[in-house]
TORKOL-4160 file (C-alpha; in steps of 0.2 Angstrom, whole numbers, padded with zeros to 4 digits, m for minus):
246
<pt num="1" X="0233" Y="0055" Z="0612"/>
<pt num="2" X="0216" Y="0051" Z="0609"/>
<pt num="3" X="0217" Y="0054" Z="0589"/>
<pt num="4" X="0231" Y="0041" Z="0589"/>
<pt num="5" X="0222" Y="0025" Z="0600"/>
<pt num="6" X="0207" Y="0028" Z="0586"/>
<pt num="7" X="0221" Y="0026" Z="0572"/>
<pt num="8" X="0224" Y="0008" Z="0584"/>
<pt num="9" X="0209" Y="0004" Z="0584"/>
<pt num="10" X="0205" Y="0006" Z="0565"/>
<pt num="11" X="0220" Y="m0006" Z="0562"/>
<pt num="12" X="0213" Y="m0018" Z="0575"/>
<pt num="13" X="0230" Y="m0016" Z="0588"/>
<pt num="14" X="0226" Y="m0012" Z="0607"/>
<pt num="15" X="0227" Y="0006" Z="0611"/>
<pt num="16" X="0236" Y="0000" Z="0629"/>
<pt num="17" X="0252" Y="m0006" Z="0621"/>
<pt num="18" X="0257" Y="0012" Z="0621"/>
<pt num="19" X="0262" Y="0014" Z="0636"/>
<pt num="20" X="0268" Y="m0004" Z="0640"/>
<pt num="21" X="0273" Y="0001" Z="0657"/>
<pt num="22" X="0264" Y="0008" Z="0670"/>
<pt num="23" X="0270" Y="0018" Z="0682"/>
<pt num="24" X="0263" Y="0021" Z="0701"/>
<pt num="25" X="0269" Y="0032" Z="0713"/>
<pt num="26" X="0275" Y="0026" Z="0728"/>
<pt num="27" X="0280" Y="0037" Z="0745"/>
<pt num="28" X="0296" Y="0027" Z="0754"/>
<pt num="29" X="0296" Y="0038" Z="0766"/>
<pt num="30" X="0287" Y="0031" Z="0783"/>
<pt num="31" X="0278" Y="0045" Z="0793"/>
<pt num="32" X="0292" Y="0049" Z="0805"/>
<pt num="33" X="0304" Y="0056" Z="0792"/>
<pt num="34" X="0288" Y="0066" Z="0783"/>
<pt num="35" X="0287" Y="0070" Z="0801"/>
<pt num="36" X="0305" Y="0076" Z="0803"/>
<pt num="37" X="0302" Y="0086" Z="0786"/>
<pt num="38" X="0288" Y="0095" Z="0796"/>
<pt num="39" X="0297" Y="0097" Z="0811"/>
<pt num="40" X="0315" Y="0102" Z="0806"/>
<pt num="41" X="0314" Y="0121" Z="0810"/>
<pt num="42" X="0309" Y="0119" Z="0829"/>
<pt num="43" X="0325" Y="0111" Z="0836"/>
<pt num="44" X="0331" Y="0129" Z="0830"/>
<pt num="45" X="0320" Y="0137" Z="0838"/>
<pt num="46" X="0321" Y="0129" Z="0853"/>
<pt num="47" X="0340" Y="0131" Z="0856"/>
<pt num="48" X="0338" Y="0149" Z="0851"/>
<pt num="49" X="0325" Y="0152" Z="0866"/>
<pt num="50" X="0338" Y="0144" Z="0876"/>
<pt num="51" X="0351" Y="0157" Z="0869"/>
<pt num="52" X="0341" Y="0171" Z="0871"/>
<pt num="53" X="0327" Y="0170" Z="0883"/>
<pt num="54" X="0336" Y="0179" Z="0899"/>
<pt num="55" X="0348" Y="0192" Z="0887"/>
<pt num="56" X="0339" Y="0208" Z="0893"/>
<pt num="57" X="0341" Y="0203" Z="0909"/>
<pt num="58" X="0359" Y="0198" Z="0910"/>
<pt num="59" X="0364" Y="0211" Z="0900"/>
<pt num="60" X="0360" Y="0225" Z="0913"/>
<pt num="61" X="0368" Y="0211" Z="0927"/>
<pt num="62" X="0386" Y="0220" Z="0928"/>
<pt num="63" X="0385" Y="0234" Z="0913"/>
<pt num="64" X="0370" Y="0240" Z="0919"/>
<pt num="65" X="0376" Y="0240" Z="0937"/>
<pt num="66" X="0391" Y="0250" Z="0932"/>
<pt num="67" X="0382" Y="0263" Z="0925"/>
<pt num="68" X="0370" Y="0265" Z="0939"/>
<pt num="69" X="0387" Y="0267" Z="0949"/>
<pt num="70" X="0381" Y="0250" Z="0961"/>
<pt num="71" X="0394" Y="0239" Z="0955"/>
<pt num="72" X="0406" Y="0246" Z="0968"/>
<pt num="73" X="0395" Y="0246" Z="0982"/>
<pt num="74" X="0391" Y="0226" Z="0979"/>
<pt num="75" X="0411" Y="0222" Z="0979"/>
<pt num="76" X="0415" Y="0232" Z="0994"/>
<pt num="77" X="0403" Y="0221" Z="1004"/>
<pt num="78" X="0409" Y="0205" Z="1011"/>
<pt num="79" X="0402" Y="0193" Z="0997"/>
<pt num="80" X="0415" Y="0182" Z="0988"/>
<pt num="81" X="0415" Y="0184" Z="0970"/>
<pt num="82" X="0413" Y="0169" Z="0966"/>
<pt num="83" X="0395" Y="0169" Z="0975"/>
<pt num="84" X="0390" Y="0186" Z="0966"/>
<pt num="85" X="0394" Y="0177" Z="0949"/>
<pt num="86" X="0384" Y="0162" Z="0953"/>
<pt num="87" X="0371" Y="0171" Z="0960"/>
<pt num="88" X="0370" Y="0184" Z="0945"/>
<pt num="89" X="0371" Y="0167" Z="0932"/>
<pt num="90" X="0359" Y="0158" Z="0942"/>
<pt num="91" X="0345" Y="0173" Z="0941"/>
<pt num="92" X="0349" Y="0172" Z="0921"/>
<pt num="93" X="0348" Y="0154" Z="0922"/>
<pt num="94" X="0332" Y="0154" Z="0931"/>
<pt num="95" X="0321" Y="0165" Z="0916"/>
<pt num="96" X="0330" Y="0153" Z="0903"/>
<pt num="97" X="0323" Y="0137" Z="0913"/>
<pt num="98" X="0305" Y="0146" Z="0914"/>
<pt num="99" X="0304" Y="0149" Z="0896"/>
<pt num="100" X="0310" Y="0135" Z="0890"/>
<pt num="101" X="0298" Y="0126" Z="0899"/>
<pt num="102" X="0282" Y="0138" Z="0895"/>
<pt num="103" X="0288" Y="0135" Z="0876"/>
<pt num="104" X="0289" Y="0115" Z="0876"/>
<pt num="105" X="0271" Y="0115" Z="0888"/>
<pt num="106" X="0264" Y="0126" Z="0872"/>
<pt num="107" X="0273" Y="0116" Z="0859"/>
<pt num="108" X="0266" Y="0100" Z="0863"/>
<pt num="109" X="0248" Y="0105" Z="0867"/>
<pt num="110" X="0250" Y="0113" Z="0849"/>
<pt num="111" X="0257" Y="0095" Z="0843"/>
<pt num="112" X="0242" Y="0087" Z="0851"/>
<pt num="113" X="0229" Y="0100" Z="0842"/>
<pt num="114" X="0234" Y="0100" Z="0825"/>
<pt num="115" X="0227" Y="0087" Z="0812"/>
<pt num="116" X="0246" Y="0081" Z="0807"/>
<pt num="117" X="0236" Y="0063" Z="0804"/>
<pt num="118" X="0226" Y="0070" Z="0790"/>
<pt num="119" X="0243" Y="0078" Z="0782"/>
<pt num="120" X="0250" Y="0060" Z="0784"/>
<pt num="121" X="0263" Y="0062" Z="0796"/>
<pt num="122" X="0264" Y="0056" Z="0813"/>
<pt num="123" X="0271" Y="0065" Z="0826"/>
<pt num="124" X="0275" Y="0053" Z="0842"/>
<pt num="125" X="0282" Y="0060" Z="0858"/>
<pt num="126" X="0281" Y="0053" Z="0875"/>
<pt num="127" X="0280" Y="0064" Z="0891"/>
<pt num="128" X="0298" Y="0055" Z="0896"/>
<pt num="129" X="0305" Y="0062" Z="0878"/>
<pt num="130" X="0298" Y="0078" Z="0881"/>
<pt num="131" X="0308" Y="0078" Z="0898"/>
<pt num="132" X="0323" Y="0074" Z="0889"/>
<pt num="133" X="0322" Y="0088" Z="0877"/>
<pt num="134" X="0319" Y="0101" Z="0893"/>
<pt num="135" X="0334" Y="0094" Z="0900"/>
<pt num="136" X="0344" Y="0094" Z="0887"/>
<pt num="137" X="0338" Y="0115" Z="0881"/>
<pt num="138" X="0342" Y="0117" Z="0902"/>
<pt num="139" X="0359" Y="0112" Z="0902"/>
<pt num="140" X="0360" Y="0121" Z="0885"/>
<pt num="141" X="0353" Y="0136" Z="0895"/>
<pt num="142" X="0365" Y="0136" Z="0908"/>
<pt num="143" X="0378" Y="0138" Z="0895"/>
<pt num="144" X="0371" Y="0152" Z="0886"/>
<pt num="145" X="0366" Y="0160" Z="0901"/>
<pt num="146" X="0386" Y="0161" Z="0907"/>
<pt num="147" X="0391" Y="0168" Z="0892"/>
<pt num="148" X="0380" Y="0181" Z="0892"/>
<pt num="149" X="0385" Y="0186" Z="0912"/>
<pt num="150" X="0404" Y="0184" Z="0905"/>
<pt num="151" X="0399" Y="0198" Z="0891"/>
<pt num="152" X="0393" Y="0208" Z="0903"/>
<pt num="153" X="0403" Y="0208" Z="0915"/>
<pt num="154" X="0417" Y="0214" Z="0900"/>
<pt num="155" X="0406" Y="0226" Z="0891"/>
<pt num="156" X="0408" Y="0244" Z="0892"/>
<pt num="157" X="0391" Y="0250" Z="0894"/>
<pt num="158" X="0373" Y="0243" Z="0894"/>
<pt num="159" X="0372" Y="0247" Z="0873"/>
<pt num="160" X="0387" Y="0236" Z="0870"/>
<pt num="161" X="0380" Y="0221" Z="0883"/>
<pt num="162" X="0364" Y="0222" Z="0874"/>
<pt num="163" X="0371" Y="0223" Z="0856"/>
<pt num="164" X="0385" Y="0208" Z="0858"/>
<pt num="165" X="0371" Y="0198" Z="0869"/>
<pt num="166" X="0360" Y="0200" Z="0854"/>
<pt num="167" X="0376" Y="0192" Z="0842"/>
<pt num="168" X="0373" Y="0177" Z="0852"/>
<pt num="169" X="0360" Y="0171" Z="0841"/>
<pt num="170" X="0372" Y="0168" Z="0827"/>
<pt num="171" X="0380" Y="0156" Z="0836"/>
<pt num="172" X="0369" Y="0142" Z="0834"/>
<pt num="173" X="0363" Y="0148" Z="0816"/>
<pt num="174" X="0380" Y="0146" Z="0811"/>
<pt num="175" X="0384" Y="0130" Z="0822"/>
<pt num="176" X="0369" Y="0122" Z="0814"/>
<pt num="177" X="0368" Y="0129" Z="0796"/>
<pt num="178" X="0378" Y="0116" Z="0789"/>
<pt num="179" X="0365" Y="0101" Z="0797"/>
<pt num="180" X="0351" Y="0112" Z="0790"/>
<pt num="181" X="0357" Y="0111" Z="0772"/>
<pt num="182" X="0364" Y="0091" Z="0776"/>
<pt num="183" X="0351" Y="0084" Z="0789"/>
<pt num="184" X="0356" Y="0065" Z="0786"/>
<pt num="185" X="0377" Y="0070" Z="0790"/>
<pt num="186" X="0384" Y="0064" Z="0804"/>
<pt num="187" X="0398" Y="0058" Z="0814"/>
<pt num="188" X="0403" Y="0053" Z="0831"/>
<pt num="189" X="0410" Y="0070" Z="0837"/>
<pt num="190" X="0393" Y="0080" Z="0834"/>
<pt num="191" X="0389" Y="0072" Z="0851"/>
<pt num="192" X="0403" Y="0082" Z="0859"/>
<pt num="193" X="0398" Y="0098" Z="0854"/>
<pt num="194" X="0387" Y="0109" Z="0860"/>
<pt num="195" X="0375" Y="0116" Z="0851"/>
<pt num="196" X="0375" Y="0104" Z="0839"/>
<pt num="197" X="0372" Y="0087" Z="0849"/>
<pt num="198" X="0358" Y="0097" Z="0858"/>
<pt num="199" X="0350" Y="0100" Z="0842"/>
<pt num="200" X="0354" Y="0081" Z="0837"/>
<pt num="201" X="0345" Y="0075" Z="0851"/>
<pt num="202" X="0331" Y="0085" Z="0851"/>
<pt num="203" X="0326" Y="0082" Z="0833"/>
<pt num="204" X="0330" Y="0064" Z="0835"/>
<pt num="205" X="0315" Y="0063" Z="0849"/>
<pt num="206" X="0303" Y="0071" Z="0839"/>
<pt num="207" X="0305" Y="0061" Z="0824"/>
<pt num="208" X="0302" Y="0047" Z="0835"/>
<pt num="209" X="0319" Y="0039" Z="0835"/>
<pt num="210" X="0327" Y="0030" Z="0848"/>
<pt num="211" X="0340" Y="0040" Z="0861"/>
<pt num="212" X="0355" Y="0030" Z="0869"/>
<pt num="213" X="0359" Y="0036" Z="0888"/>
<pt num="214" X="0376" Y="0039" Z="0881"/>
<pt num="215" X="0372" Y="0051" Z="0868"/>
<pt num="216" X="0363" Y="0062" Z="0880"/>
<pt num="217" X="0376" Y="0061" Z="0895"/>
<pt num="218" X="0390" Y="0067" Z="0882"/>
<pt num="219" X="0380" Y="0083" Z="0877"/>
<pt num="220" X="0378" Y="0088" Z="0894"/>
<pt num="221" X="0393" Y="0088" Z="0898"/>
<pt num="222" X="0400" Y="0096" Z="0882"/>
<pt num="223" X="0389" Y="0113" Z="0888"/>
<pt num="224" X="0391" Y="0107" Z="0905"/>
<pt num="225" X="0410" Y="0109" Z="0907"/>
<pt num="226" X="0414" Y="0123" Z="0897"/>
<pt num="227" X="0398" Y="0134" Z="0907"/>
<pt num="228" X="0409" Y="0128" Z="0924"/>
<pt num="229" X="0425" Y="0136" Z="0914"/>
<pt num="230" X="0418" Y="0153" Z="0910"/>
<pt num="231" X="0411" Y="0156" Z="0928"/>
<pt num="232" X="0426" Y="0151" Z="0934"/>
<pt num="233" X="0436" Y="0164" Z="0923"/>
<pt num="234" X="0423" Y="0178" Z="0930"/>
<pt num="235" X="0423" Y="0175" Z="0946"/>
<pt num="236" X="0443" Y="0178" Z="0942"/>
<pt num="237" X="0441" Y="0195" Z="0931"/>
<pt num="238" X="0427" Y="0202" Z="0943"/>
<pt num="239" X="0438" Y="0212" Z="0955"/>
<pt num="240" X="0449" Y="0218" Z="0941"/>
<pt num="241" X="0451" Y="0238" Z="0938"/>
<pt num="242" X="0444" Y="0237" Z="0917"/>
<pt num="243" X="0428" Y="0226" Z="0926"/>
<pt num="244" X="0426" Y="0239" Z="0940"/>
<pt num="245" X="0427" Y="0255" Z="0929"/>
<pt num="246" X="0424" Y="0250" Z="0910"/>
């Protein structure tokens, strides 16, 4: 290059009418998209603690009670079934609401201590959208939670609970793989499925985007009904011989 703007020079032509165009880079993107570059892995993460934060307990709920031979003993007593399945959900749905709440309280201070200005993205998340996400991983939770107390209550041993708990997680992998490899795809009905709206909202929140009221009510009760369903069924197959003796 330098051999051929002497040449130029020596035949009295500028050596910048080469390169008649010159080109600048320019970044299009504003700094909540880099931000939701940065951030597209923890709306996964955070609905697989929702998955999977209670499964060794719930797994030992009625599989592990019916190989401690305690099952009967709890069904002989007066206790409707229906209270024994809601209690049993509502101690799994009680770890899952703890650590979903220890995870966002460490998330955000780690948000909040982390040079993302210098990397030039900016990461902007009120304390009302932080509530939002909690209780939108909660009701997510709650669903999770009943599955996993409806696996129990059909497995044949504490092994099995544990192992088909521990399936769960491809659940929301393979719910949300396709929004991984597509994250601009969407249409209207992602907001009434579970799993997948949750993830919708949370990533929309900390990319800093704006949430209608509507979006949120119809995730909740996408996981809301369907949890309601499946105690319902338990609370029905609870008393039956297979739950009783495996």
């Amino acid at each position: 290059q330098r051999i051929g703007q002497l040449r130029l020079l020596t035949r009295n032509v500028a050596p910048e009418l080469i390169n008649p165009i010159a080109l600048h880079e320019t970044n299009l993107a504003n700094e909540e998209k880099m931000a939701g570059l940065f951030l597209t892995s923890i709306p996964l993460l955070l609905v697989i603690t929702a998955f999977l934060s209670s499964s060794g307990v719930s797994a030992d709920l009625f599989a592990g009670e019916r190989e401690k031979r305690t099952l009967e003993a709890l069904l002989i007593t007066s206790c409707p079934s229906n209270a024994i399945i809601i209690g049993k959900w509502l101690s799994t749905w009680s770890l899952t609401v703890i650590a979903t709440t220890w995870q966002l309280l460490l998330l955000s201070a780690a948000l909040l201590a982390l040079p993302l200005s210098k990397l030039g993205i900016r990461v902007d998340v009120s304390l009302a959208d932080w509530l939002i996400i909690w209780a939108c991983l909660v009701n997510l939770g709650a669903l999770a939670c009943s599955l996993q107390v409806f696996i129990s209550l059909h497995a044949r041993n504490f092994k099995d609970a544990q192992m088909l708990i521990s399936l769960m997680a491809a659940i929301p992998v393979v719910a949300l793989s396709f929004a991984l490899f597509k994250p601009d795809f969407y249409t209207s009905w992602f907001n009434w499925a579970p799993i997948i709206s949750h993830h919708l909202i949370i990533k929309t929140l900390l990319t800093g985007q704006n949430l209608g009221p509507w979006q949120w009510l119809q995730s909740a009760v996408a996981a809301v009904l369907p949890c309601l369903l499946i105690i319902y069924f338990a609370q029905l197959r609870l008393r039956t011989s297979r739950v009783i003796y495996g």
